[in-house]
C-alpha positions in Angstrom: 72.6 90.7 88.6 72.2 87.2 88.4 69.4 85.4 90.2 68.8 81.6 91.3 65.3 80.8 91.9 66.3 76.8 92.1 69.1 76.9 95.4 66.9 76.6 97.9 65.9 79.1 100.9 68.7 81.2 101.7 69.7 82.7 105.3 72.1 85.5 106.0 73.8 87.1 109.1 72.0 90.6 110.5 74.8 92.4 112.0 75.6 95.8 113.7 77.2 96.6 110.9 76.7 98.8 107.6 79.2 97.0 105.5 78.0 93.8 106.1 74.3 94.6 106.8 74.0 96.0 103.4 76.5 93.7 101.9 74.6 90.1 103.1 71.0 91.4 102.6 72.1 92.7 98.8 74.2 89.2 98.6 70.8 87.1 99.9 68.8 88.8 96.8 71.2 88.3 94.6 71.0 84.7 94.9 66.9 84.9 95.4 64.6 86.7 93.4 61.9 84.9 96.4 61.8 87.1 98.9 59.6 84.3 100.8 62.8 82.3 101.1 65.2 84.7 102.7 66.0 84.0 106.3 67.7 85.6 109.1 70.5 85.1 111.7 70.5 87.9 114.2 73.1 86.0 116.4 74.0 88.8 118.9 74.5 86.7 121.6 75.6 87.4 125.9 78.9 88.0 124.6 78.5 90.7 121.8 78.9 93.9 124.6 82.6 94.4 125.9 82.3 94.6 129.6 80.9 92.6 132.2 78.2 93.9 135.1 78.4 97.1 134.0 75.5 99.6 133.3 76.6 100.3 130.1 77.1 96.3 129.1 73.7 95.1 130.7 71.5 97.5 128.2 73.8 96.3 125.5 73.2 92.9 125.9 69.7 93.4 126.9 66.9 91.7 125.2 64.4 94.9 124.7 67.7 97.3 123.5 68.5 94.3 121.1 64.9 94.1 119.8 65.4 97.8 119.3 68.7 97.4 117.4 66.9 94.7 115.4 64.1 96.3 114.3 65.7 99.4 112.6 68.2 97.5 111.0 65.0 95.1 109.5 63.3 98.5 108.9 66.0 100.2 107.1 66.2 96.8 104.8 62.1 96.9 104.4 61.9 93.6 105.0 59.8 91.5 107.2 61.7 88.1 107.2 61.5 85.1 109.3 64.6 84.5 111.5 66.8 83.4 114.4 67.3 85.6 117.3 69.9 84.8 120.0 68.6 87.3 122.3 64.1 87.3 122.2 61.5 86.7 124.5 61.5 82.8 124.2 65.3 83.0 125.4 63.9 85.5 128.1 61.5 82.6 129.1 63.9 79.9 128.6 66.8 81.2 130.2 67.1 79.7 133.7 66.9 76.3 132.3 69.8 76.9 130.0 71.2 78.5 132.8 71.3 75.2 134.3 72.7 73.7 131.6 75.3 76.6 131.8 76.8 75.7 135.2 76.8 72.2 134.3 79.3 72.6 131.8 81.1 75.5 134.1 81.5 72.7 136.3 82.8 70.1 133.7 85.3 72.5 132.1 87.0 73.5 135.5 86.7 70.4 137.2 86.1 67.1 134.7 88.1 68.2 131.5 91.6 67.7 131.0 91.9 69.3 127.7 92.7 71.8 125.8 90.4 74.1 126.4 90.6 75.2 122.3 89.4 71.5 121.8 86.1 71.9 124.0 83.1 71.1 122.6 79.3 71.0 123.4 77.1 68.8 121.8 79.2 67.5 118.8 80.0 71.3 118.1 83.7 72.4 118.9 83.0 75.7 121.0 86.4 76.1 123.1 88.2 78.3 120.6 85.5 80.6 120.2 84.5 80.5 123.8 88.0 81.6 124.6 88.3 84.6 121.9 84.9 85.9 123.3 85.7 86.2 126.7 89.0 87.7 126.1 87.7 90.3 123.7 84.2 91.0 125.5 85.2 90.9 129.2 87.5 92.3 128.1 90.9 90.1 129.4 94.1 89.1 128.9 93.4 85.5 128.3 90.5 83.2 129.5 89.5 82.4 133.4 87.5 80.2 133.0 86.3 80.3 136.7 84.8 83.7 135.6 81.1 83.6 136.3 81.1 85.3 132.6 81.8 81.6 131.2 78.7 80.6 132.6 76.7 83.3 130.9 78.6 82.2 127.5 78.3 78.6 128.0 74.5 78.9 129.0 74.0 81.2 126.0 76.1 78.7 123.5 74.0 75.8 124.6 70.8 77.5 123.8 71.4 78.6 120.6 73.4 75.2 119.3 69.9 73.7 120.1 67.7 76.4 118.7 70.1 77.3 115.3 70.1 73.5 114.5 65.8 73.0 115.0 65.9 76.6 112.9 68.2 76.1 110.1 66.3 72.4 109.5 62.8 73.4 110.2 63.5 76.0 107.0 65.4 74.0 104.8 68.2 76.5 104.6 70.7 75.3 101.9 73.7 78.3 102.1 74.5 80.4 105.0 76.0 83.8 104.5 78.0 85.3 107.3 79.7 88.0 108.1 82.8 86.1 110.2 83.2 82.9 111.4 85.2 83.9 114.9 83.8 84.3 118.6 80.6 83.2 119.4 78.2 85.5 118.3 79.9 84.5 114.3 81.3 81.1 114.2 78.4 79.2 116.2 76.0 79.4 113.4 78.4 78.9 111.0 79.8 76.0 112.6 76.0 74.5 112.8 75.6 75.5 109.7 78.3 73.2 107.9 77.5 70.4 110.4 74.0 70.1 109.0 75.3 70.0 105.4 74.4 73.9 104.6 76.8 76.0 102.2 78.3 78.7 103.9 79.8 81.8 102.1 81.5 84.5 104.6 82.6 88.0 103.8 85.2 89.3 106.3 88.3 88.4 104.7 90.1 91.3 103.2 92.7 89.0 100.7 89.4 87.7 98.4 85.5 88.8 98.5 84.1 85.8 99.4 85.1 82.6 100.7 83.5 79.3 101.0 84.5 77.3 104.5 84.1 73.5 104.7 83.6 71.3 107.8 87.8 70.7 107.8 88.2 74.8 107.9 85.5 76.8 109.5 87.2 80.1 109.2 87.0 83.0 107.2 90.7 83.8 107.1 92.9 82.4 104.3 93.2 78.5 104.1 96.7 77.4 103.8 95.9 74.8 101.2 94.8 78.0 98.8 97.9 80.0 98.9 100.5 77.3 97.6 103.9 78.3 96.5 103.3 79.1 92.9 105.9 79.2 90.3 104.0 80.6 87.3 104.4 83.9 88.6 104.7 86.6 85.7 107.1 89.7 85.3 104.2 91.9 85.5 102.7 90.3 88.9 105.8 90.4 90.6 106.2 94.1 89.7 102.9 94.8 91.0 103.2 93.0 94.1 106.8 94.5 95.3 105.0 97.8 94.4 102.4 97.3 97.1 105.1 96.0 99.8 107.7 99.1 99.2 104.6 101.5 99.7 103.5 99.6 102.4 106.8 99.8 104.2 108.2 102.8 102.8 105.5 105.2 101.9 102.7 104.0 104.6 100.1 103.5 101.5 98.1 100.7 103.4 95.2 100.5 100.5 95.8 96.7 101.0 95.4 97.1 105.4 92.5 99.6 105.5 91.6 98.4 109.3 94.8 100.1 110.4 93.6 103.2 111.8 97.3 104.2 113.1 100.2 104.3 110.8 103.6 105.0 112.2 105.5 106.0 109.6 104.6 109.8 109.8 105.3 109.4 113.6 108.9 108.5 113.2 111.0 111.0 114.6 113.6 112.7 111.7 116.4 111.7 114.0 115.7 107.8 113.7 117.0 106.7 110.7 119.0 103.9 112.1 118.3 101.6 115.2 121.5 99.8 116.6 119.4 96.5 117.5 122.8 94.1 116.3 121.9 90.1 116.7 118.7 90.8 118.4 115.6 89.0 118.5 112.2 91.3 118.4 108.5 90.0 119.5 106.3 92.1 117.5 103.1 91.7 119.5 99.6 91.3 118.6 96.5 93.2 119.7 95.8 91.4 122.4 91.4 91.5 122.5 91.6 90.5 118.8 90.6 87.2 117.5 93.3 84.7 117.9 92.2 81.6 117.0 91.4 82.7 113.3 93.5 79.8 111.9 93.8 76.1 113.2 96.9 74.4 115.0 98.2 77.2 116.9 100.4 76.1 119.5 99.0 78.3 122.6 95.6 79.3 123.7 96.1 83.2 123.2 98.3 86.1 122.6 99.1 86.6 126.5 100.1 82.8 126.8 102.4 83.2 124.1 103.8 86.2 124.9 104.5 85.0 128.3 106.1 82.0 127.3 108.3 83.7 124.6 109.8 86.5 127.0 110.1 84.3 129.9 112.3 81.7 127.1 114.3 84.1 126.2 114.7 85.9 129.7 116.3 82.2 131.1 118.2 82.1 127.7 119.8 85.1 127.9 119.0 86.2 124.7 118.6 89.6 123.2 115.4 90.8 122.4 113.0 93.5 122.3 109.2 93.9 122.1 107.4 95.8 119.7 104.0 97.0 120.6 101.0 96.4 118.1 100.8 99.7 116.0 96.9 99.2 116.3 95.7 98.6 119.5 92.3 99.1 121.2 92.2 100.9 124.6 91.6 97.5 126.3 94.8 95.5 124.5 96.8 99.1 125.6 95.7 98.4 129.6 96.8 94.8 129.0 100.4 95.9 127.4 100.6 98.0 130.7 100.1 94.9 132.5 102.9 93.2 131.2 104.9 96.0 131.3 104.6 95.9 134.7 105.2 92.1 134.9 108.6 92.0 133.6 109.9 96.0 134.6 113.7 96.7 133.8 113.8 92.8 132.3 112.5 93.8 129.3 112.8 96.4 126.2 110.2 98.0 124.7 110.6 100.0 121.1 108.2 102.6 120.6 105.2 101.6 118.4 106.4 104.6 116.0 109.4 102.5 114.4 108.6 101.0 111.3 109.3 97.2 110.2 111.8 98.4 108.0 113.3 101.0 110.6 113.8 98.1 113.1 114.6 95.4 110.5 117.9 98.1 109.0 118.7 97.7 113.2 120.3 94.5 111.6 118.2 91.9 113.6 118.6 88.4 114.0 114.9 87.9 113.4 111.6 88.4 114.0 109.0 86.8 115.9 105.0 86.2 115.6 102.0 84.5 115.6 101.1 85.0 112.1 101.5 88.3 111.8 101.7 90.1 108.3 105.1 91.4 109.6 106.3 87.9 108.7 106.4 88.8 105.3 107.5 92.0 105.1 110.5 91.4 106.9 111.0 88.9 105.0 111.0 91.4 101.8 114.1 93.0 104.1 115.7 90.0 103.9 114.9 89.0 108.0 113.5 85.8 108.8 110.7 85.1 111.1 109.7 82.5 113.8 106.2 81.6 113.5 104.4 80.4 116.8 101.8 78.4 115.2 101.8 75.6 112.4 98.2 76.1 110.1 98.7 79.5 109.3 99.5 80.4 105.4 103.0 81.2 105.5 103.7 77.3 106.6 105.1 76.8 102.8 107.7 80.0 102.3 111.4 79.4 103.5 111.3 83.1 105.1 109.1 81.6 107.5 110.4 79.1 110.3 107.2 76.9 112.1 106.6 74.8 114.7 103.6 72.6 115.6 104.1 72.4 119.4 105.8 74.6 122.0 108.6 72.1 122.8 110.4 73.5 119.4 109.5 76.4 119.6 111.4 76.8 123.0 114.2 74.8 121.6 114.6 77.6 118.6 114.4 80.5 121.3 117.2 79.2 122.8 119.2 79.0 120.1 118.7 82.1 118.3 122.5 82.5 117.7 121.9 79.7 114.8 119.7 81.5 112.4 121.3 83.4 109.6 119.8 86.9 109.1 121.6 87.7 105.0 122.2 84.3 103.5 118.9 83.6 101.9 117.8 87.2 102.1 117.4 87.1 97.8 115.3 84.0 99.1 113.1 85.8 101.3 112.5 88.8 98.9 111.1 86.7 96.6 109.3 84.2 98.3 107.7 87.4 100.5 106.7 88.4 96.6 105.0 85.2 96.1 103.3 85.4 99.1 101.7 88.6 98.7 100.6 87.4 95.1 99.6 83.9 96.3 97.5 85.7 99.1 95.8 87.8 96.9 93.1 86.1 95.9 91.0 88.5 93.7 90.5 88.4 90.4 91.9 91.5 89.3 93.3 94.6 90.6 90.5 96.6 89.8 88.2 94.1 91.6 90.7 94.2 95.0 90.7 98.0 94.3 87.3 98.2 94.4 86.5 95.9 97.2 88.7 97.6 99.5 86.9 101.1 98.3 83.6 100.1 99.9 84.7 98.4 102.3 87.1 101.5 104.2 84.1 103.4 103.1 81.4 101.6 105.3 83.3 100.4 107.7 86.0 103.1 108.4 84.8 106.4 106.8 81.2 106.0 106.6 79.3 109.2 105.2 75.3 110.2 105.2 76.5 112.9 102.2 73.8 111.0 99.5 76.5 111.3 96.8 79.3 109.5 98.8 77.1 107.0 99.4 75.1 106.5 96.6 78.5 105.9 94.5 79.9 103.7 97.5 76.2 101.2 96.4 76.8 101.6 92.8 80.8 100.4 94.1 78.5 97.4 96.2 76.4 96.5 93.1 79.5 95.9 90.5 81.3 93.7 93.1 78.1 91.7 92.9 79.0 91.3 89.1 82.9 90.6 89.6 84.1 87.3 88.3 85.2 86.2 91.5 81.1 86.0 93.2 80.3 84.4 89.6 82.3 81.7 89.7 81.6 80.9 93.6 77.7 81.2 92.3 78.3 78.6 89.5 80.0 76.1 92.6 77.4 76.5 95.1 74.6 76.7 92.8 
């Protein structure tokens, strides 16, 4: 395992986690053979509990349970590390003054700002976006209110620690960063700090590539669009490979390459639907609501409910054809907020049962589909369907299967005239460019470094065992990724 004694201290993100608590404290020594100059970031924030003023959410985000939480984790690395703390006793002590400072910008966000909320930002650090995605996802809601007395508890918390993680990260000359994510609060404040004060910062929690430098322009963890560019050196053999991954992905439900699906409907297909009669008609295929939306930049609407709104009600008043297709994966709390708008729109709308399967629905002979960036985007496009996209920075911004739009003006425009957009004629087109995305996306080195990636990480994170075999092979898996050629060349550039 190569070591760097020269880089500099070196801080990484404690999580609640054991992927990513083993992962960054294993990646930390990698880098540093001088234990004296490994640092923490234990940034479990108001936010990081779902529920609000509940018994259950009020020990979570307690200080003394969080100490608790924090100490075994430190104890099961046997370390005894200097480090940031979002929740401690000095934030105990210091809390009603940032309180203060919390209602203050309560106050300024409801009453002074005329923004975008996405845009917001508290002292030189853009905090909106995440602000939004943690309240939706830890209230839990369907999209921000930012009335909600929860805001203030965020706002009061974000204040403290921009001040505290900038005086910590320069006090300790910290030179790289290594994070878990960089969405909600609780991930993307310190890493937005982070790259403000000049600091590398390598983060772990993208599933197309292990690790993933972010620069001030793109402080997120998912996949830039600038990387995945519309290659044309594309070999026989990678082609092969990658339309071998999409068919058993959408035929065989072999979703090696999608291990955080924990539902798959392809066994839950009734035998008697083999063919949907959907003729010339549009389908929304919905997101999980709570999830992270703002996980790429330029997105045309503030959240998944916005946009789902604004899409049914378009095509409601357009009289266009459509269905919805529920999220195959949803949480408990994204389920209650389907029910919600269910309820909103009755006998105006369609639903098609989560069971059906892309390429079940797209053989209905659909007009096309339509997401925020969903991956569906480009497996319908391997079925020869195109795909309205309802945000402008995400990846598939450069493939022709993939129609965009950078403000909701023409987006509207498009939903209303539906009846113009081909479904077959570039469907030898789409095929391949839904091929070159899948191989453009993949940004491993090999196939047996993606296979092995993806190995430990459904084992840690999905399928976690204490049997001492299981997981003594799953930290030999850990230690070779350490080796691959994709961390060795990112050490070489940040080194």
């Amino acid at each position: 395992m190569r070591r760097v004694s020269k880089v500099g201290n070196i801080c990484f993100q404690i999580v609640y986690d054991n992927y990513y608590s083993i992962l960054l404290f294993k990646i930390a020594l990698s880098l540093l053979s001088d234990k004296s100059k490994l640092f923490y970031v234990c940034s479990r924030s108001s936010n990081d509990a779902i529920g609000f003023f509940t018994i259950k959410s009020l020990i979570l985000r307690s200080t003394f349970f969080i100490g608790l939480v924090r100490a075994r984790f430190l104890k099961k690395l046997t370390l005894r590390l200097s480090g940031y703390k979002s929740k401690s006793l000095h934030n105990l002590f210091l809390f009603p003054i940032y309180l203060i400072y919390g209602v203050i910008y309560y106050i300024h966000i409801n009453v002074i700002y005329k923004g975008r909320v996405a845009e917001y930002t508290i002292m030189d650090v853009k905090v909106g976006d995440l602000l939004i995605d943690s309240f939706i996802r830890f209230r839990p809601a369907k999209r921000l209110n930012s009335r909600s007395i929860f805001v203030v508890l965020l706002l009061s918390q974000t204040a403290y620690d921009i001040k505290y993680l900038r005086r910590f990260f320069t006090s300790n000359h910290i030179k790289i960063y290594c994070s878990s994510y960089a969405s909600y609060l609780n991930h993307g404040l310190p890493v937005r700090i982070a790259l403000q004060l000049g600091i590398k910062v390598i983060t772990f929690g993208s599933l197309n590539k292990f690790a993933n430098e972010l620069s001030p322009r793109y402080p997120f963890h998912s996949l830039n669009r600038s990387t995945v560019s519309r290659r044309e050196d594309l070999t026989a053999k990678a082609l092969e490979n990658a339309r071998e991954q999409i068919e058993s992905r959408l035929f065989r439900a072999d979703m090696r390459d999608m291990p955080y699906m924990k539902y798959m409907p392809i066994n839950q297909v009734p035998s008697e639907i083999t063919y949907l009669d959907l003729t010339d008609a549009v389908v929304i295929f919905l997101h999980d609501f709570t999830d992270s939306y703002h996980i790429y930049d330029n997105l045309i609407y503030e959240c998944f409910w916005d946009w789902a709104i604004d899409t049914i009600d378009c095509l409601i008043d357009s009289n266009v054809k459509f269905f919805l297709k529920p999220h195959p994966n949803q949480n408990e709390y994204s389920e209650d907020i389907f029910k919600q708008l269910d309820c909103r729109y009755k006998t105006a709308i369609t639903v098609l049962s989560k069971d059906y399967t892309t390429s079940v629905i797209a053989n209905g002979n659909i007009r096309c589909g339509i997401t925020v960036y969903g991956t569906v985007a480009h497996e319908l496009a391997y079925l020869g369907v195109p795909t309205l996209i309802a945000a402008y920075g995400q990846p598939y911004i450069d493939f022709r299967f993939a129609i965009n739009f950078n403000n909701k003006n023409d987006y509207r425009s498009r939903l209303r005239s539906t009846d113009h957009i081909a479904r077959s004629y570039d469907s030898h087109i789409f095929r391949y460019d839904a091929l070159r995305y899948y191989i453009a996306s993949d940004q491993f080195a090999s196939v047996e470094e993606k296979t092995r990636f993806l190995h430990v990480w459904q084992f840690f994170s999905m399928s976690y065992s204490s049997d001492k075999q299981l997981l003594n092979s799953a930290l030999d898996e850990l230690d070779s990724l350490l080796n691959c050629e994709s961390w060795n060349a990112l050490q070489e550039r940040i080194t």
